[in-house]
LODRENGU-303126 format. One record per atom (N, C-alpha, C, CB): x, y, z; residue in one letter. Coordinates in steps of 0.001 Angstrom, whole numbers, padded with zeros to 6 digits, always signed. Atoms other than C-alpha are relative to their C-alpha. Glycine has a CB too. Layout:
<nodes>
XYZa...
</nodes>
This chain:
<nodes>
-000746-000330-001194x+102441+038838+121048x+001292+000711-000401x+000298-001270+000835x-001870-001155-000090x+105799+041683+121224x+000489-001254+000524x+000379+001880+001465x-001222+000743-000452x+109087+039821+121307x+000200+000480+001113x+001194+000059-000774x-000371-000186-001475x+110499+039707+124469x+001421+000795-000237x+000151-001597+000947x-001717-000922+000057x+113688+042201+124620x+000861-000946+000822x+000100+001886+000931x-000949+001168-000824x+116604+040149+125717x+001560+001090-001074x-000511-002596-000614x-001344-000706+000521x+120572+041754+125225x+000166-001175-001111x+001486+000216+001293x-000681+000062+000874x+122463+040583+122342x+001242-000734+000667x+000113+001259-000609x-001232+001362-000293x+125095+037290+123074x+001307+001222+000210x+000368-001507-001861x-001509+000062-000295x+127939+039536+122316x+000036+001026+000677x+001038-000002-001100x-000143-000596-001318x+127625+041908+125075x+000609-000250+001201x-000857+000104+000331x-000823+000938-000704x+128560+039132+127140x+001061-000265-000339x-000398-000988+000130x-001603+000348+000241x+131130+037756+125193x+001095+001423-000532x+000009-001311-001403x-000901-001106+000421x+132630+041562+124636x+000315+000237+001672x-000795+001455-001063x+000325-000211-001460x+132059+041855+128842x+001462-001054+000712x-001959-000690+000424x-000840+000980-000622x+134354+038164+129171x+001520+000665-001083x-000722-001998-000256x-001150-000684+000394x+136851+039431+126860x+000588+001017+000511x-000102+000315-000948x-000794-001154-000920x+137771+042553+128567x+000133-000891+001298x-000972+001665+000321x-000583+000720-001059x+137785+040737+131802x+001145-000714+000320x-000594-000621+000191x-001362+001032+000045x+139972+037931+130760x+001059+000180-000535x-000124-001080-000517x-001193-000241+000708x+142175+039550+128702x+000790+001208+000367x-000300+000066-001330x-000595-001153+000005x+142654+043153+130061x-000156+000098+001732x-000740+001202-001078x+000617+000040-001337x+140619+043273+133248x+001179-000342+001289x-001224-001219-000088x-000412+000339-001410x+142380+040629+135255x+001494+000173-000328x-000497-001593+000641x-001691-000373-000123x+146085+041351+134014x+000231+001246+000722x+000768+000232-001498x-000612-001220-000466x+145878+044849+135128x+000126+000093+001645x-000865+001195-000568x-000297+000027-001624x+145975+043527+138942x+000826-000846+000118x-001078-000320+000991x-000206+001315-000877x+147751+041303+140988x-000411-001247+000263x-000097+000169+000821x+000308+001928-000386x+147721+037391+141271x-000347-000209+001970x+002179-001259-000494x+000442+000259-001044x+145874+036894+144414x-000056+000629+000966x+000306-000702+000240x+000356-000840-000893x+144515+039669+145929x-001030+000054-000064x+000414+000997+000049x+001745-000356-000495x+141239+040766+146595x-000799+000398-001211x-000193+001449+001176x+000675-000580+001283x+140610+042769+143471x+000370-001196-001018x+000654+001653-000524x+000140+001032+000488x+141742+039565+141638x-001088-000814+000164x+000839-000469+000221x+001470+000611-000650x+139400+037831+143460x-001424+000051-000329x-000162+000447+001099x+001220-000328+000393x+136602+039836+142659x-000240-000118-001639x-000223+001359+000533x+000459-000370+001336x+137258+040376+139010x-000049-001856-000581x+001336+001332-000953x+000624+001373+000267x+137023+036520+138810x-001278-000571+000556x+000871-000872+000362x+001850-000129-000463x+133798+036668+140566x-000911+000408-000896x-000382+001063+001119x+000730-000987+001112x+132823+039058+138139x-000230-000956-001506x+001196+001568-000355x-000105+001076+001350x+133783+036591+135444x-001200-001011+000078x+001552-001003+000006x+000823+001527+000015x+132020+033529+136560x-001713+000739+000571x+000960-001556+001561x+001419-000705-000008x+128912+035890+137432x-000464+000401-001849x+000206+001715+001146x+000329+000068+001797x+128661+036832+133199x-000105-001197-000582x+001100+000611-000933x+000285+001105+000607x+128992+033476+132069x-001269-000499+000895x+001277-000955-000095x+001163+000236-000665x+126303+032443+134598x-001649+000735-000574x+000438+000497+001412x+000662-000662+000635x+124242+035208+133027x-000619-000411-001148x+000553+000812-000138x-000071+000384+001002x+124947+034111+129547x-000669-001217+000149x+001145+000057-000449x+000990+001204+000385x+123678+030559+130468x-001248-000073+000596x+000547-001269+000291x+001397-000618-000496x+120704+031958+132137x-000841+000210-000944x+000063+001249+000660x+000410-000313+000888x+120058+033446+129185x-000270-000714-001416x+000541+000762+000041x+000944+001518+000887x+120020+030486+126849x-000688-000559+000659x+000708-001278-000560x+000649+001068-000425x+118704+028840+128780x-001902+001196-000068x+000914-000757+001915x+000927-000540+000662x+115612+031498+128612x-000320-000021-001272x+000054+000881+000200x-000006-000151+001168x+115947+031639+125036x-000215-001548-000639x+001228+000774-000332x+000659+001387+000381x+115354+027751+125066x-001224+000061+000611x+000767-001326+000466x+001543+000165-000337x+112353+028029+126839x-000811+000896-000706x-000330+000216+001456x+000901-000757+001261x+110950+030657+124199x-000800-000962-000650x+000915+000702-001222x+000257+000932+001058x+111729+028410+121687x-001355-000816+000345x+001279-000975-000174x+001042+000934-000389x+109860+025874+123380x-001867+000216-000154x+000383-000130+001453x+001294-000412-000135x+106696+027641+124086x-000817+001346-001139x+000086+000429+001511x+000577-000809+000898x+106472+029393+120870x-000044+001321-000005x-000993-000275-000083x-000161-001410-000285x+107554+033173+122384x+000800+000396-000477x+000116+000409+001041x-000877-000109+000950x+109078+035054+120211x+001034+001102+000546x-000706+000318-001331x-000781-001079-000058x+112230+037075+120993x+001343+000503-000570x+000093+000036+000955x-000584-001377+001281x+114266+040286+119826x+000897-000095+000740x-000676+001757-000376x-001317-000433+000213x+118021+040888+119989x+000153+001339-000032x+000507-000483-001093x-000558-001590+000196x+118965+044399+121314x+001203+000003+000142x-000465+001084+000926x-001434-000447-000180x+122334+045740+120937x-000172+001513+001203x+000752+000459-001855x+000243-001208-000533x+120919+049150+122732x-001243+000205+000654x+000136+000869-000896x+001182-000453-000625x+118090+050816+124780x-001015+000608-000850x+000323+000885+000965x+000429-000948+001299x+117671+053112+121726x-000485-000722-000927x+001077+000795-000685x+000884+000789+001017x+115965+050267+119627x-001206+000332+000085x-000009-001386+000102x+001295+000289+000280x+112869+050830+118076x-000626+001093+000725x-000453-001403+000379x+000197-001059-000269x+112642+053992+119740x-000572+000980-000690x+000777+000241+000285x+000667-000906+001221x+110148+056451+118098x+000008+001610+000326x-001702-000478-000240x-000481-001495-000072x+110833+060080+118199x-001294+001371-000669x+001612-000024-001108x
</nodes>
């Protein structure tokens, strides 16, 4: 059986870093676009444990999957 394509952990954690560190300083404390970009936040980590949590049920059932950093993996030309 082909691995299952699944992103690469630090996509996410490069995704919460800009958010939390650059993202939400460059607005206002309690406005709307604050608002959202903490939406935005707790929507990626949600992702992220979506995604272990897929990546435990692999395990489980013996399916094996691949780590892309890109679209361009494994791409044959």
């Amino acid at each position: 059986m082909e691995p299952i394509p699944i992103p690469s952990r630090i996509h996410y954690e490069l995704l919460l870093q800009l958010l939390e560190k650059k993202t939400i300083l460059a607005v206002n404390y309690q406005t709307k676009e604050y608002q959202k970009i903490q939406e935005l936040i707790v929507a990626v980590r949600k992702a992220l444990v979506l995604q272990k949590q897929l990546e435990e049920i692999c395990q489980e059932t013996n399916l094996p999957i691949e780590y892309h950093w890109s679209l361009n993996e494994g791409k044959k030309d």
